[in-house]
C-alpha positions as CSV (number, residue, x, y, z in Angstrom):
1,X,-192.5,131.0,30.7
2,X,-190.9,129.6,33.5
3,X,-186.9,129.5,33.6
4,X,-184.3,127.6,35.6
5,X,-181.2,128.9,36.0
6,X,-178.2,127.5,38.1
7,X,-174.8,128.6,37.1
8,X,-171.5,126.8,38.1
9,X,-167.8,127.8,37.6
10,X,-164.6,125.9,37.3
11,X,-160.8,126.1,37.3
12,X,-159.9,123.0,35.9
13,X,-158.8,123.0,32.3
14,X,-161.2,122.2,29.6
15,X,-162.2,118.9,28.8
16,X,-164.7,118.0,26.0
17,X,-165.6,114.5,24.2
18,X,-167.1,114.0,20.7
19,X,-167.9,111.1,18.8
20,X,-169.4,110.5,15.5
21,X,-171.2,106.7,16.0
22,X,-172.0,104.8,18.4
23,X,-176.1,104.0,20.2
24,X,-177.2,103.0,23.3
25,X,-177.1,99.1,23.5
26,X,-177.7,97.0,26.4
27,X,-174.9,95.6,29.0
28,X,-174.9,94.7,32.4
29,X,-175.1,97.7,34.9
30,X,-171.2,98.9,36.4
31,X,-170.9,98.8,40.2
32,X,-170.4,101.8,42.1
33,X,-166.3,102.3,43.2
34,X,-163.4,104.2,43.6
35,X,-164.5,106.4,46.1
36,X,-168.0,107.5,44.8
37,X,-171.2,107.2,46.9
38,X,-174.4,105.6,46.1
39,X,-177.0,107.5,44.1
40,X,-179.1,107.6,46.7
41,X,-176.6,109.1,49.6
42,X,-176.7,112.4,47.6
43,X,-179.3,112.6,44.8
44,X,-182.8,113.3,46.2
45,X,-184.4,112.8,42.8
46,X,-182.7,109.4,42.1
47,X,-184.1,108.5,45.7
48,X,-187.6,108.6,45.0
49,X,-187.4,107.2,41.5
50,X,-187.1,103.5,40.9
51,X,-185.3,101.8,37.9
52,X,-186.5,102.1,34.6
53,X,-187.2,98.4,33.1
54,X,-189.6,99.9,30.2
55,X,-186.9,100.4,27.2
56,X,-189.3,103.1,25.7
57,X,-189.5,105.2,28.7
58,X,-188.7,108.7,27.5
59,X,-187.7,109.5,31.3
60,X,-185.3,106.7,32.4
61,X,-183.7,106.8,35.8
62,X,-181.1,104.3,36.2
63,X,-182.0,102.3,33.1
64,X,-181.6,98.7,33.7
65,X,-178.8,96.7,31.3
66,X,-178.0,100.1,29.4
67,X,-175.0,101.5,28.4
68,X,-173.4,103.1,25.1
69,X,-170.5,102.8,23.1
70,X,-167.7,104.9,24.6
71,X,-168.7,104.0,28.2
72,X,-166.1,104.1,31.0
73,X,-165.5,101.3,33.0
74,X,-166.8,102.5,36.3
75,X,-169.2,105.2,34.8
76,X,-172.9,104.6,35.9
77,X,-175.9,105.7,34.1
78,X,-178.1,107.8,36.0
79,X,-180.7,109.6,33.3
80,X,-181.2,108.2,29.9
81,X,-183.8,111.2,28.3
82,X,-185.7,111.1,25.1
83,X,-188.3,113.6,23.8
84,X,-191.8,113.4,25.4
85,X,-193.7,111.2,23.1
86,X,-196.3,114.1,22.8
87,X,-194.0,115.3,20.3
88,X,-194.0,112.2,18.0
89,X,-197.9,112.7,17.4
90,X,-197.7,114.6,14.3
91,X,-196.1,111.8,12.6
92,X,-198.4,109.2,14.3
93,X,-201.2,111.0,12.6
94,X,-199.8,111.3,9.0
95,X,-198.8,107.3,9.6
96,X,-202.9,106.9,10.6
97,X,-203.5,109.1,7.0
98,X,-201.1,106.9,4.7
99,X,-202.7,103.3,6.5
100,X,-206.6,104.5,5.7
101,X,-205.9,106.8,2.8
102,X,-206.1,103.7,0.0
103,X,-209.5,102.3,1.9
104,X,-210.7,106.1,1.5
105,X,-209.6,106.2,-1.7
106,X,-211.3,102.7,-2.8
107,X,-214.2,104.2,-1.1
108,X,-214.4,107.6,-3.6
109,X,-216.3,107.4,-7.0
110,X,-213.2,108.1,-9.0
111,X,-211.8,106.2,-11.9
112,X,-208.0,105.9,-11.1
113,X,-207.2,103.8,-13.4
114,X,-205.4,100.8,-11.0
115,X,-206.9,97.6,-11.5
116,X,-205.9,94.1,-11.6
117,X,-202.2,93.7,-11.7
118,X,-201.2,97.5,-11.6
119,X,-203.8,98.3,-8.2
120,X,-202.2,95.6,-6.1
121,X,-199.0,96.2,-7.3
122,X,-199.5,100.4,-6.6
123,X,-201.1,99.2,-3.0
124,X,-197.7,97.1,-2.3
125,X,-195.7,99.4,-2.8
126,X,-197.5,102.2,-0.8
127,X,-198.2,100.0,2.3
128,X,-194.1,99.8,1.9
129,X,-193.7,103.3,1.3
130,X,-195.8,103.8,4.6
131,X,-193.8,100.7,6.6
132,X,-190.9,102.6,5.7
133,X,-191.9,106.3,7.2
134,X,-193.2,104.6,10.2
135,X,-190.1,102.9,10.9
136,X,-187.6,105.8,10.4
137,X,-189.5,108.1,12.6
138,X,-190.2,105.6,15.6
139,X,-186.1,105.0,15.4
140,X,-185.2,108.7,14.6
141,X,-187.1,109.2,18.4
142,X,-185.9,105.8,19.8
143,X,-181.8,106.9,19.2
144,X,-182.2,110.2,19.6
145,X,-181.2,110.4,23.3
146,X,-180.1,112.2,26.1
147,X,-177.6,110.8,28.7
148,X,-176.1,111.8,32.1
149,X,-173.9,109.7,33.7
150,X,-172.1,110.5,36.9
151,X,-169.2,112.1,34.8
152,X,-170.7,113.8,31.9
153,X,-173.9,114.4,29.7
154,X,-174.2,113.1,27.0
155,X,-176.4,114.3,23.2
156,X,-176.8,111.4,20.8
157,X,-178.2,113.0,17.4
158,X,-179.7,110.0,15.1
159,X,-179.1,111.3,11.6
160,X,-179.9,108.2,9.9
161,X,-179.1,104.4,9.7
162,X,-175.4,104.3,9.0
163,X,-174.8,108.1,10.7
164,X,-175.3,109.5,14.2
165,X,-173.3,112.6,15.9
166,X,-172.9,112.4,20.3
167,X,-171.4,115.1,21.7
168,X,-170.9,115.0,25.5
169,X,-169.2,117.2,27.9
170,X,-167.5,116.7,31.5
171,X,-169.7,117.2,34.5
172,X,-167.0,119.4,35.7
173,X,-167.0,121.8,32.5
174,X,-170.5,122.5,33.1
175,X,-171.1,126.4,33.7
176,X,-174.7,127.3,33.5
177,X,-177.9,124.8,33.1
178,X,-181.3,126.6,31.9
179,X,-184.4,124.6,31.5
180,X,-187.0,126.4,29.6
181,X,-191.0,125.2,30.0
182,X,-192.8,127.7,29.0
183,X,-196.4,126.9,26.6
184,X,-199.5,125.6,27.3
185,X,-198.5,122.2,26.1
186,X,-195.4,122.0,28.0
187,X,-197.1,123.1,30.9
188,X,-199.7,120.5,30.5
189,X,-198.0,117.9,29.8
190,X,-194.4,118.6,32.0
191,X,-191.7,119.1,29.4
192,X,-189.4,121.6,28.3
193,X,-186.0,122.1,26.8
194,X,-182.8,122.0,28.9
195,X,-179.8,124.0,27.4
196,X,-176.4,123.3,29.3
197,X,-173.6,126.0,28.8
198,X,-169.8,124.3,28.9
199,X,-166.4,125.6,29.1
200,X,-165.3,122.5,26.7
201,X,-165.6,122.3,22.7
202,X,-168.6,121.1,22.6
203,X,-170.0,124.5,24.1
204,X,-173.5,124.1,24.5
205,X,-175.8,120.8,24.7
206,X,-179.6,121.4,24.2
207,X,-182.2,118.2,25.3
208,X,-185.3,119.3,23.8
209,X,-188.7,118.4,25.1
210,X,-187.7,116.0,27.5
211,X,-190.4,115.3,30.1
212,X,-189.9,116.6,33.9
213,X,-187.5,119.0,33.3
214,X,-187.2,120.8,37.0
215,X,-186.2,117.0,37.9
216,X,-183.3,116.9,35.4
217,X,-182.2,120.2,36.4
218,X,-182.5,119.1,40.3
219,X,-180.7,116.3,38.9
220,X,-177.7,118.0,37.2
221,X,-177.3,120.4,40.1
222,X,-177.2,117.3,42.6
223,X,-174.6,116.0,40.4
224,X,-172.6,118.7,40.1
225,X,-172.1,119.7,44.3
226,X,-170.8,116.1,44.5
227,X,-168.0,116.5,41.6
228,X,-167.0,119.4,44.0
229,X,-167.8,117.5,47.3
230,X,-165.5,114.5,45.4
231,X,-162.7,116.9,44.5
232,X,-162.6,118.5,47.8
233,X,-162.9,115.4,50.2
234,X,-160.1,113.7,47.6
235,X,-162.5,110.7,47.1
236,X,-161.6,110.3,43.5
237,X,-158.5,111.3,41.5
């Protein structure tokens, strides 16, 4: 198990934000101002990587036309994170099950009974029991996101249709960032779990299984010397 560990400490008063709705939507991107520099002056991750256009990526730098509810005027999005869609193929499988298990069944020399009316009636409704399970869990990975802006991070839980729980926290409140990738699988496929300790209410946020994660901690740690370098030069009040 490998382990990242970068710890940051702060004398400004605590600051936390929490939300209970609200998803990522689509809007056009905020210009950089007040004082801030380009991505690309300070961040050597966001340097190399080039806009994300693909609204499924599960590793978006600088997603193009994509903010969220409670978005600040001037506040850019830098990461937008979802899990590693490795994770997602359990329920791809038992999707694959539930499309070919009535053809299998069909197939069998059993006497179950459906015929006529009541078989196409029983194969409607499971082709629409199956319709339904794929759909909940492709959104329940879509929404559930991870956001860092140049001003906080963000942890958007998708709970269900009409419910979903964000938590986010300052930048600036941010006191320790751990990204945990240990596991065969992790390892072979470049994802772990990033926990990030803050002084705020919302005391910890956890993105789980994100892909790349030494580039979001490189990220996060980028992020953070230039709140300092910000407060320090006076570039931003």
């Amino acid at each position: 198990q490998a382990e990242f560990d970068e710890q940051y400490h702060h004398d400004q008063p605590q600051v936390s934000y929490q939300q209970h709705h609200g998803r990522p939507t689509t809007h056009p991107a905020q210009p950089v101002s007040n004082g801030k520099k380009a991505l690309e002056e300070y961040s050597e991750v966001m340097r190399v990587e080039k806009p994300s256009q693909n609204p499924l990526d599960a590793f978006a730098p600088r997603p193009i036309e994509t903010y969220f509810d409670s978005q600040e005027k001037e506040e850019q999005v830098v990461l937008l994170l979802r899990q590693h869609p490795i994770t997602q193929i359990k329920w791809v499988l038992i999707a694959l099950g539930m499309i070919f298990f009535p053809m299998i069944l069909s197939a069998l020399p059993l006497e179950t009974g459906l015929t006529g009316m009541n078989g196409l009636a029983a194969l409607v409704g499971w082709y629409l029991l199956t319709t339904g399970f794929i759909i909940e869990s492709f959104l329940s990975w879509f929404f559930n996101v991870y956001i860092i802006t140049d001003e906080r991070v963000i942890d958007v839980d998708f709970i269900s249709l009409i419910y979903k729980h964000v938590s986010a926290a300052k930048l600036d409140n941010i006191e320790d960032i751990t990204a945990i990738t240990g596991g065969a699988m992790r390892s072979i496929f470049d994802m772990g779990t990033i926990i990030i300790q803050t002084a705020g209410a919302t005391q910890q946020l956890e993105f789980a299984d994100v892909p790349h994660p030494a580039k979001v901690t490189r990220l996060l740690n980028e992020l953070l010397l230039e709140e300092e370098r910000e407060k320090i030069e006076g570039r931003v009040n």
